[in-house]
C-alpha positions as CSV (number, residue, x, y, z in Angstrom):
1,X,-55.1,-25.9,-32.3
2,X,-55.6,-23.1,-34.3
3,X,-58.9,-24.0,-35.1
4,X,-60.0,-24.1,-31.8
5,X,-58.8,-20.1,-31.3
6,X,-60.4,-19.2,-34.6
7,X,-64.2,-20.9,-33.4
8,X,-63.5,-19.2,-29.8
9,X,-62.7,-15.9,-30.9
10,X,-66.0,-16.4,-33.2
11,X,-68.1,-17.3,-30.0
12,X,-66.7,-14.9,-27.7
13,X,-67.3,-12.2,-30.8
14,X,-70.6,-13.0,-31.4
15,X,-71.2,-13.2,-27.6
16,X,-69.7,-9.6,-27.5
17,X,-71.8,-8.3,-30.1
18,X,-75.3,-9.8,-28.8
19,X,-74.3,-8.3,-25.0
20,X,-73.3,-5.5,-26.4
21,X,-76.7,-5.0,-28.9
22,X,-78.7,-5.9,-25.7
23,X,-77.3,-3.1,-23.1
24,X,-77.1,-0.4,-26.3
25,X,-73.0,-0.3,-26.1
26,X,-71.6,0.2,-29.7
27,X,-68.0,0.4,-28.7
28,X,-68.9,-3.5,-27.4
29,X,-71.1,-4.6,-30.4
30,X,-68.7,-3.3,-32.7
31,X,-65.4,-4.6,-31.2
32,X,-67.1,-8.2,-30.4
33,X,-68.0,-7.6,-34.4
34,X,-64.4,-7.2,-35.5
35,X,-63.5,-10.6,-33.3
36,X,-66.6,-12.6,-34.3
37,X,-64.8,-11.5,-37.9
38,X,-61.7,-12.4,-37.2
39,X,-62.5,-16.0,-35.9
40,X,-64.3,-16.3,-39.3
41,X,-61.3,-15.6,-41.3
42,X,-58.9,-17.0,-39.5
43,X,-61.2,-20.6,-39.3
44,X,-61.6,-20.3,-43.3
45,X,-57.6,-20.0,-43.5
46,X,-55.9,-23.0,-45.3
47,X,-54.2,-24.8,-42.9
48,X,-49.7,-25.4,-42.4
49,X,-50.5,-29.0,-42.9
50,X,-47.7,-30.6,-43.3
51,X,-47.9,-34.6,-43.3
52,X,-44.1,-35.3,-43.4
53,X,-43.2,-32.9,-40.6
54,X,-39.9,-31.3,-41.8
55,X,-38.1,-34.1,-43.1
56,X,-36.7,-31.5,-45.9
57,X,-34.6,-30.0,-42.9
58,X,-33.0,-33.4,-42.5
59,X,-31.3,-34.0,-45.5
């Protein structure tokens, strides 16, 4: 699920940016910047995988 977030904040970001590069607004280009950005590094995170669940919590 988390992944997903990561690639749509990286779409709308980049989406952001391009808008913003095309009408001349830099407070736009650079804030869909910082969330194209984000996206990225939260997408290149290592994910919580945890294949037994939290069996540890049952004993």
């Amino acid at each position: 699920m988390a992944k997903a977030k990561s690639v749509k904040n990286e779409i709308a970001g980049k989406a952001k940016r391009l808008v913003g590069e095309v009408l001349g607004d830099q407070k736009l280009h650079d804030e869909g910047n910082a969330q194209e950005r984000q996206g990225r590094e939260e997408r290149n995170e290592p994910a919580d995988f945890k294949p037994f669940g939290n069996l540890d919590k049952l004993t």
